[in-house]
Every structure is written in structure tokens, then in C-alpha cells.
N, C-alpha and C positions, 0 to 999 in steps of 0.2 A: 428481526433477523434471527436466525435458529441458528443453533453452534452449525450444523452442515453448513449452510449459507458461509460463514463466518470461517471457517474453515478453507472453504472453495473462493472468497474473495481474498483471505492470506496468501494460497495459490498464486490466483494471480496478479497482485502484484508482485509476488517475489520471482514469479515470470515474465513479467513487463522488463521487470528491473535486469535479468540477467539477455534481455533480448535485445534492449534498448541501451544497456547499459547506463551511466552516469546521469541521472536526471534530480532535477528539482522536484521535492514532494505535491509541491501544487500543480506541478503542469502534469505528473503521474497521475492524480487527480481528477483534470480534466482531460486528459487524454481516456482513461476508464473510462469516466462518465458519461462522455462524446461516443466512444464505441459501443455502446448497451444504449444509447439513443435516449441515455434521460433517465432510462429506467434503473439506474444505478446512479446516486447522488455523489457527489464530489465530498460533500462532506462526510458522508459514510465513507469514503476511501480513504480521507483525513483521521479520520475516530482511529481507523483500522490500525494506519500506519504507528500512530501515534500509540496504538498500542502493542501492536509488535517492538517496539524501542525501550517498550518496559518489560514486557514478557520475560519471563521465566520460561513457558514451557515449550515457546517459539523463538528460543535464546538464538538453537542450531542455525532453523530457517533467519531468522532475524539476522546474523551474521551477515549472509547476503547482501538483505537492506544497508546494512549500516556502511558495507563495502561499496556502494553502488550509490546512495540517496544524498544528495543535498538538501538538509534539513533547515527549513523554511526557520529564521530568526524571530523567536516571542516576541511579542512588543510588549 
């Protein structure tokens, strides 16, 4: 995946999230990956998320997320 890619999948989910509002990370997940028909993995939108939560330089956009996302509990 190329920073564009990576860029445009930040997108959107930071527009799932403000469309949908209040969701669980896994169902964000498979709701993306159900709409792209496969051709966007669930766990790539995991990786994503997970690292927008640390981001530094998607602090701003990240806000959003953090406003909006029910962050799935580590086991």
C-alpha cells in the first residue's frame, strides 16, 4: 500500500465515522471491507485505525476517530 493509498483509506474512514457516527472498530472494518467487495481487507482497516490512535501527524484528523470509535478491548 503507497502513502496515496494510505492517505485515501485515512479518508475514509474518518468519513464512515463522521456519516455513521458512533461505531465499534471491527464492525468499521467489516462494513469497509463488505463495500470494496473484498478488495480491501478488514485487517488493513485495523492496521489503519490502530494507527491513526498513535499518529502524530493525523493527531487533527484522529480526533474525529477518537470522538466517534469504540475501540475494540486487547486481549
Amino acid at each position: 500500500m503507497n502513502k496515496k493509498q494510505k492517505k485515501q483509506l485515512d479518508n475514509l474512514i474518518i468519513d464512515y465515522l463522521r456519516d455513521r457516527g458512533k461505531s465499534h472498530e471491527l464492525k468499521v472494518a467489516d462494513d469497509l471491507s463488505e463495500r470494496f467487495e473484498g478488495k480491501l481487507h478488514a485487517a488493513t482497516v485495523l492496521v489503519r485505525i490502530d494507527r491513526m490512535k498513535k499518529s502524530n501527524e493525523l493527531r487533527h484528523e484522529a480526533k474525529a476517530v477518537h470522538d466517534t470509535m469504540v475501540w475494540a478491548k486487547k486481549l
